[in-house]
DSSP file (Angstrom, degrees, kcal/mol; ACC not computed):
  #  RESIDUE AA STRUCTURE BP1 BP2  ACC     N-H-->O    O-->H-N    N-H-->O    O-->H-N    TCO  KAPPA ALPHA  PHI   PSI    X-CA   Y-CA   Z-CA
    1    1 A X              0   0    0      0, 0.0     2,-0.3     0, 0.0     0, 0.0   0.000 360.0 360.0 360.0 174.5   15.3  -13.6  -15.2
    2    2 A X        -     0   0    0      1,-0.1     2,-0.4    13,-0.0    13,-0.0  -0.930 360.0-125.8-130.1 155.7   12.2  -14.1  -13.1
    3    3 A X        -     0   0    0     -2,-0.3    13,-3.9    13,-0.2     2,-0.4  -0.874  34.1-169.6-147.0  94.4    9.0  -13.8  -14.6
    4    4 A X  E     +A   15   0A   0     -2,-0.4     2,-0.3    11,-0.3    11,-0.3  -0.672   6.2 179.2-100.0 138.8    6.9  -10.9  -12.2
    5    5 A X  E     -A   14   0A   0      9,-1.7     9,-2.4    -2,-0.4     2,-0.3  -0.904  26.4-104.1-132.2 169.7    3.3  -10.3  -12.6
    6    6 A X  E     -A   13   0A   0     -2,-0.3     7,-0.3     7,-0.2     5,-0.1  -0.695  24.6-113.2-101.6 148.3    1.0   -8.1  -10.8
    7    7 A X        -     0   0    0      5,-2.4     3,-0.3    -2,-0.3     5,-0.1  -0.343  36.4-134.0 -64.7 170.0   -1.8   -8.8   -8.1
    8    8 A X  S    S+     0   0    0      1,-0.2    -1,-0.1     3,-0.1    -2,-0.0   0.853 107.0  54.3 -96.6 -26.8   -5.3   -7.9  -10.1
    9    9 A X  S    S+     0   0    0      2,-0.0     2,-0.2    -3,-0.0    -1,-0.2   0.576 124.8   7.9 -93.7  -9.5   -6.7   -6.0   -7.6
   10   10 A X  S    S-     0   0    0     -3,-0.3    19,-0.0     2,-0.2    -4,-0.0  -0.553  82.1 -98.7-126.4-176.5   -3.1   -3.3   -7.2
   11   11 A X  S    S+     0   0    0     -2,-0.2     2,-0.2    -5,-0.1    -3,-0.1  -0.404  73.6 144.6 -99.4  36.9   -0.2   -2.9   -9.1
   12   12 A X        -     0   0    0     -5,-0.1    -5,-2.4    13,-0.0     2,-0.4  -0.578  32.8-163.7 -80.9 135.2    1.3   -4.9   -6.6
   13   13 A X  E     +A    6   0A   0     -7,-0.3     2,-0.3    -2,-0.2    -7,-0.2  -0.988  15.4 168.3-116.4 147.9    4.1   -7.3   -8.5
   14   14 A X  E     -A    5   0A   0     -9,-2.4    -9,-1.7    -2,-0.4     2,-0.4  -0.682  45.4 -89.2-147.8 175.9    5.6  -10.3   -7.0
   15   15 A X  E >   -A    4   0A   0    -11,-0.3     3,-1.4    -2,-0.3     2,-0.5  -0.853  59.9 -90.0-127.7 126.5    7.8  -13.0   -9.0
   16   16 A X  T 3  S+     0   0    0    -13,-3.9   -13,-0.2    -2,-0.4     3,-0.1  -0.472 104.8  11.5 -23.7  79.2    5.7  -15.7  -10.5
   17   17 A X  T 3  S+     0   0    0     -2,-0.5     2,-1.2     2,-0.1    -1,-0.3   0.295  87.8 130.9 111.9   1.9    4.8  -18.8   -8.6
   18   18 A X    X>  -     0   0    0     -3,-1.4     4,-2.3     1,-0.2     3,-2.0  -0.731  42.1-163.2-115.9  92.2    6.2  -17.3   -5.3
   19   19 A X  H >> S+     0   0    0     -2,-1.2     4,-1.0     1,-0.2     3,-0.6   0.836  89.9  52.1 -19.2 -97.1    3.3  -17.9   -2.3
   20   20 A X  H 3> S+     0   0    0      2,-0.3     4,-0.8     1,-0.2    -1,-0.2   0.296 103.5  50.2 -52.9   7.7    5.0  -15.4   -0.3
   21   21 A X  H X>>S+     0   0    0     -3,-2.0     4,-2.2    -6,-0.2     5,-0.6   0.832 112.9  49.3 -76.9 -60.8    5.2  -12.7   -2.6
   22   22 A X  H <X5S+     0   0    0     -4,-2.3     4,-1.5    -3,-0.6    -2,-0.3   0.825 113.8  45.4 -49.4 -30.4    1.6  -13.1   -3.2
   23   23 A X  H 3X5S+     0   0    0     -4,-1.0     4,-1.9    -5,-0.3    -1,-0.3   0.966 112.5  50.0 -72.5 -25.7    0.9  -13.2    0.4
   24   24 A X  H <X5S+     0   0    0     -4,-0.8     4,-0.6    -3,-0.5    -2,-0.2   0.690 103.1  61.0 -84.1  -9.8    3.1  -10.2    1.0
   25   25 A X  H  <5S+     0   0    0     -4,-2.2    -1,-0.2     2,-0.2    -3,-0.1   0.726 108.2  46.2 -17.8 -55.3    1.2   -8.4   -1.9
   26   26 A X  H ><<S+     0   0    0     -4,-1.5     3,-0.9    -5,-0.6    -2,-0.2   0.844  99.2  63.6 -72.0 -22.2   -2.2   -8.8    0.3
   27   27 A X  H >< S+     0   0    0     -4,-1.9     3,-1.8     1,-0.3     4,-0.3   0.862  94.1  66.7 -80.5 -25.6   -0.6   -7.8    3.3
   28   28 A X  T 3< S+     0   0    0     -4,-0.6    -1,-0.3     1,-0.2     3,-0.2   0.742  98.3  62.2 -70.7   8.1   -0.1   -3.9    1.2
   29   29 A X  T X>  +     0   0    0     -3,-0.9     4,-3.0     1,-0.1     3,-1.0   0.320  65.5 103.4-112.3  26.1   -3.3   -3.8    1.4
   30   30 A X  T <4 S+     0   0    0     -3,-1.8    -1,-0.1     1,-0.3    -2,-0.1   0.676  77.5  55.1 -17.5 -60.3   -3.8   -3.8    4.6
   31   31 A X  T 3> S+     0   0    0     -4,-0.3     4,-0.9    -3,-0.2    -1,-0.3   0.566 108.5  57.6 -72.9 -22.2   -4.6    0.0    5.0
   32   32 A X  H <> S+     0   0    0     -3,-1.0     4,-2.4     2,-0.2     5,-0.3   0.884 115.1  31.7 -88.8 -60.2   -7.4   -0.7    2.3
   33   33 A X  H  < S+     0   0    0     -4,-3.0    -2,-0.2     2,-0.2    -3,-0.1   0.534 112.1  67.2 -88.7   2.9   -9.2   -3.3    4.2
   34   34 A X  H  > S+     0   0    0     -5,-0.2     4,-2.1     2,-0.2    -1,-0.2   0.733 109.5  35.6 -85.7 -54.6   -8.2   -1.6    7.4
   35   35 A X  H  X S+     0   0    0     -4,-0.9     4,-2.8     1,-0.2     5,-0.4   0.955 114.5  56.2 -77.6 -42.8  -10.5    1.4    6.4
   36   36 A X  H  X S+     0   0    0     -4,-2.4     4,-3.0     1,-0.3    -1,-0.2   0.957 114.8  37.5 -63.7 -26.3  -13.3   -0.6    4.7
   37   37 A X  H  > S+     0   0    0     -5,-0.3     4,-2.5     2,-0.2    -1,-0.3   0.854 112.4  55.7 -85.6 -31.8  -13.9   -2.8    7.7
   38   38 A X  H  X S+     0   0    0     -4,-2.1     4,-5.6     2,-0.2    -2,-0.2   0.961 110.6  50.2 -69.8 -46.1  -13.3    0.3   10.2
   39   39 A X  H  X S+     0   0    0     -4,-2.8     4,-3.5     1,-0.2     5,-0.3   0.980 111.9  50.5 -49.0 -47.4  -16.5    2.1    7.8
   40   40 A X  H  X S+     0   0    0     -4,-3.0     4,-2.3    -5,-0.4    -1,-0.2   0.968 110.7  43.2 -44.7 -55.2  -18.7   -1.1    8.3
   41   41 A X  H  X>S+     0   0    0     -4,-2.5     4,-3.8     1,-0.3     5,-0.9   0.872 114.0  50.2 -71.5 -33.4  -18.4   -1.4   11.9
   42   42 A X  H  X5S+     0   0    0     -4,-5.6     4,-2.1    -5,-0.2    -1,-0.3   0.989 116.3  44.4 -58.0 -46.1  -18.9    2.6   12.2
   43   43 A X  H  <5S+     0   0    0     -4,-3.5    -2,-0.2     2,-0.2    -3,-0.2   0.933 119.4  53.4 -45.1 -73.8  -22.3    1.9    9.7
   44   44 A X  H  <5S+     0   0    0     -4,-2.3    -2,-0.2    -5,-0.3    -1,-0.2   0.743 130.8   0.3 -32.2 -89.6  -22.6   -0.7   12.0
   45   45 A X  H  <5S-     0   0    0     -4,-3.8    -1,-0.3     2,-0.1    -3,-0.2   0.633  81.7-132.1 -87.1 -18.2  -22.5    0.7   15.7
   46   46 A X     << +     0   0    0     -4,-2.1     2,-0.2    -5,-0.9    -4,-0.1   0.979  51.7 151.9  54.1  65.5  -22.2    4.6   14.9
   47   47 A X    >   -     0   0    0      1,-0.1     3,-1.7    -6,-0.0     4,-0.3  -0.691  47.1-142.1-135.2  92.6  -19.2    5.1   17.5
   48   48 A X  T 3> S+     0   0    0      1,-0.3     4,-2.2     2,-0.2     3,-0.5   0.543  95.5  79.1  26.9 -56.4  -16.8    7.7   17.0
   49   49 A X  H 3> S+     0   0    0      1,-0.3     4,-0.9     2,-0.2    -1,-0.3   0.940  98.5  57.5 -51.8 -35.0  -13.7    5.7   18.2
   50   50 A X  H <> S+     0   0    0     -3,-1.7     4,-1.1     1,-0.2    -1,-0.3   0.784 104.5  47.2 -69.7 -31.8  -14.3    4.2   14.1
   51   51 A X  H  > S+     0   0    0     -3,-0.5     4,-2.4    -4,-0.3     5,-0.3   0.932 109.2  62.7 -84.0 -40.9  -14.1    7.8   12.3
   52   52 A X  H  < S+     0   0    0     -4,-2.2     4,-0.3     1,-0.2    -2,-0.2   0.724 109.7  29.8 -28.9 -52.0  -11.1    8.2   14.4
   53   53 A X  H  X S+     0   0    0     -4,-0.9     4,-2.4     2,-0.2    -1,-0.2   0.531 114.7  62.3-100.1 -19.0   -8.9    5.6   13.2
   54   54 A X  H  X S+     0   0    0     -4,-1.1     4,-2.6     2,-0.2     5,-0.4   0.752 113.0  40.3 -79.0 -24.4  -10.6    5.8    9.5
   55   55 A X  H  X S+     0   0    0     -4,-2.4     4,-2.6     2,-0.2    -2,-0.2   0.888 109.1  61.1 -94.2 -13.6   -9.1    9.6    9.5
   56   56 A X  H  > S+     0   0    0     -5,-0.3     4,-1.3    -4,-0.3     5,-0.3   0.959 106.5  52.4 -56.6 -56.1   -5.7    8.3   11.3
   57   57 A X  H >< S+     0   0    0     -4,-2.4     3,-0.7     1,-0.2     4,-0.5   0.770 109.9  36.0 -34.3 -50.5   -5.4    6.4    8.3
   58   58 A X  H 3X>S+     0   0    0     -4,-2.6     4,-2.1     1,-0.2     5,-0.7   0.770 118.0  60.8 -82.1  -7.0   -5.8    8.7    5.3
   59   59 A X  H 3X5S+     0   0    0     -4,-2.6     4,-1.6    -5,-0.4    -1,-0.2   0.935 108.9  40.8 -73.4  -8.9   -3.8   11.2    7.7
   60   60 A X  H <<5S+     0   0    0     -4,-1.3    -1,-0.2    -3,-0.7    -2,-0.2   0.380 111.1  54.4 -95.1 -23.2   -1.1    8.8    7.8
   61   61 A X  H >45S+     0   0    0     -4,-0.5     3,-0.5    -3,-0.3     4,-0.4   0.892 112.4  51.0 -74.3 -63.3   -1.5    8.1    3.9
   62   62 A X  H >X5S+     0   0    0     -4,-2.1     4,-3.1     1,-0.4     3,-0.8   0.856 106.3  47.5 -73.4 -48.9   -1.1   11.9    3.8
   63   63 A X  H 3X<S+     0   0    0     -4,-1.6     4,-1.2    -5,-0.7    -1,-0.4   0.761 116.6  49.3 -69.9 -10.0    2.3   12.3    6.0
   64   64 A X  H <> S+     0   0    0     -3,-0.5     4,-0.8     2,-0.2    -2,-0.3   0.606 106.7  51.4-103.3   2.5    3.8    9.4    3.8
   65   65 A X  H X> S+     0   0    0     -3,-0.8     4,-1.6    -4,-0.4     3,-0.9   0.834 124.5  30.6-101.6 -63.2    2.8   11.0    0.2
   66   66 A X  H 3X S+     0   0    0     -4,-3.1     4,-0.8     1,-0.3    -2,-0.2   0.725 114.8  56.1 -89.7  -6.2    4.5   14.4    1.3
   67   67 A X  H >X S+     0   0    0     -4,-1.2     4,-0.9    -5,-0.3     3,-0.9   0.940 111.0  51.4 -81.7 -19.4    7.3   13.1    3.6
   68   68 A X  H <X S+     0   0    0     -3,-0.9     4,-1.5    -4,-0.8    -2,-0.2   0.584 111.3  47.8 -26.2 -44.5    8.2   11.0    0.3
   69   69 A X  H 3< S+     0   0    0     -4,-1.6    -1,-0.2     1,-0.2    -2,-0.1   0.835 108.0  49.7 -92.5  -1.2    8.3   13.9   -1.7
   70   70 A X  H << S+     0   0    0     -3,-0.9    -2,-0.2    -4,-0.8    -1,-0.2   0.617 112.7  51.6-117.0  -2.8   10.1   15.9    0.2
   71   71 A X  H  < S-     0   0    0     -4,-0.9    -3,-0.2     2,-0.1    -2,-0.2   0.876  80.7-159.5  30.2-102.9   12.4   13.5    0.5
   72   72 A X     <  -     0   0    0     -4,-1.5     2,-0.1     1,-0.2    -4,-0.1   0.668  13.8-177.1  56.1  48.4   13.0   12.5   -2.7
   73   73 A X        -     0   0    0     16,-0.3    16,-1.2     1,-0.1    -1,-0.2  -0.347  22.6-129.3   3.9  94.7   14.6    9.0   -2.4
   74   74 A X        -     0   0    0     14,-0.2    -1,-0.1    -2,-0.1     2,-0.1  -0.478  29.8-113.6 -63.6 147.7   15.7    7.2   -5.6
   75   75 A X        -     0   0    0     10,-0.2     2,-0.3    12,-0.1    -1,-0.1  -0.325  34.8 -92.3 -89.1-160.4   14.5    4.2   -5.8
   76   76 A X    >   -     0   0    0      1,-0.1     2,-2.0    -2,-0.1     3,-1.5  -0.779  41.1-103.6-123.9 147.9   16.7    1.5   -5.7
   77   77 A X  T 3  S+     0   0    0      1,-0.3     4,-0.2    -2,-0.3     3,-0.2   0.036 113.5  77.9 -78.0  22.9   18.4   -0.1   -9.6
   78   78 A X  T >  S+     0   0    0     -2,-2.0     3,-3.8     2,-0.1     2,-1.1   0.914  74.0  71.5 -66.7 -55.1   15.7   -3.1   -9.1
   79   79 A X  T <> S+     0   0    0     -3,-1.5     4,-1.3     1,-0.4     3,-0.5   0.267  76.7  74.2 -64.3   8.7   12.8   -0.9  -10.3
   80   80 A X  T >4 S+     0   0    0     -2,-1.1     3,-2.7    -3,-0.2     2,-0.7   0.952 102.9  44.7 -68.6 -57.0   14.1   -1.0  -14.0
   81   81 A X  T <4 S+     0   0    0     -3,-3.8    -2,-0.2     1,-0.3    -1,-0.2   0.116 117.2  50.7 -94.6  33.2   12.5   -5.0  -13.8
   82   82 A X  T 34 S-     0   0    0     -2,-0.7    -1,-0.3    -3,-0.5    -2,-0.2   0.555 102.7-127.5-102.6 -36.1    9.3   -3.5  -12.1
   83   83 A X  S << S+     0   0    0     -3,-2.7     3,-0.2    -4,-1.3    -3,-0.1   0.520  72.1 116.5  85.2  -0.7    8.5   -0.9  -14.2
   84   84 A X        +     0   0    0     -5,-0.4     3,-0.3     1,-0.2    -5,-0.2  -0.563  27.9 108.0-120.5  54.2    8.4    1.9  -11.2
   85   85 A X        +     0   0    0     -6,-0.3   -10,-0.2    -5,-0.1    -1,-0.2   0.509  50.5  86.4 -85.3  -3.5   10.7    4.2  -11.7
   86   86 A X  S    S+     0   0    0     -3,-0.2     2,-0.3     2,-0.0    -1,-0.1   0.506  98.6  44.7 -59.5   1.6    8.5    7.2  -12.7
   87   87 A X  S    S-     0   0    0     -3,-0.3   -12,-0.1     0, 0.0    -3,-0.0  -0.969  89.0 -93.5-165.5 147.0    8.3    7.9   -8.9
   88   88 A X        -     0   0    0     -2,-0.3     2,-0.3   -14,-0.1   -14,-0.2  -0.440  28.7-143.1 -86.0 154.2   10.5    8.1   -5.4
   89   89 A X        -     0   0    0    -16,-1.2   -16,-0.3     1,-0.1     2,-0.2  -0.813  24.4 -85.4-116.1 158.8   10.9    5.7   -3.3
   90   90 A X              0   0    0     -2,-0.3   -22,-0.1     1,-0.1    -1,-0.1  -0.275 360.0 360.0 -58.4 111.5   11.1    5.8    0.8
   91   91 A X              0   0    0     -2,-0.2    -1,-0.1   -18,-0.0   -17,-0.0   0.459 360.0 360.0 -20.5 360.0   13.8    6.3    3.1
């Protein structure tokens, strides 16, 4: 069995020793570094176009937390050797 640990900075897990998990780990945080960088540049310049895209994001956070729940997905028989089954997973 293959020996998965989590990134430190999520609860991201990936398989031990495996590059591309770990890259594909960084890339879920995307939205994370998406918003922090959109907040600089707004500190930065103060232009609108930045608040824009920081609230598409959590509104987009928002339609995936309730289209998920209403939903209600199982997740798929891996998540025993994840440890995330308390919670549904996505169409």
């Amino acid at each position: 069995m293959v020996n998965h640990v989590a990134f430190s900075l999520t609860h991201v897990r990936y398989a031990e020793g495996d590059t591309v998990g770990k890259l594909l780990a960084l890339v879920t945080l995307a939205p994370i570094f998406m918003f922090v960088g959109l907040f600089g540049a707004f500190l930065a310049r103060r232009e609108l176009q930045y608040v824009t895209l920081m609230i598409g994001i959590v509104i987009d956070e928002v339609v995936n937390v309730v289209i998920k729940k209403v939903i209600k997905a199982p997740r798929p028989s891996t998540c025993v050797a994840l440890e995330m089954c308390d919670s549904y997973g996505m169409p």
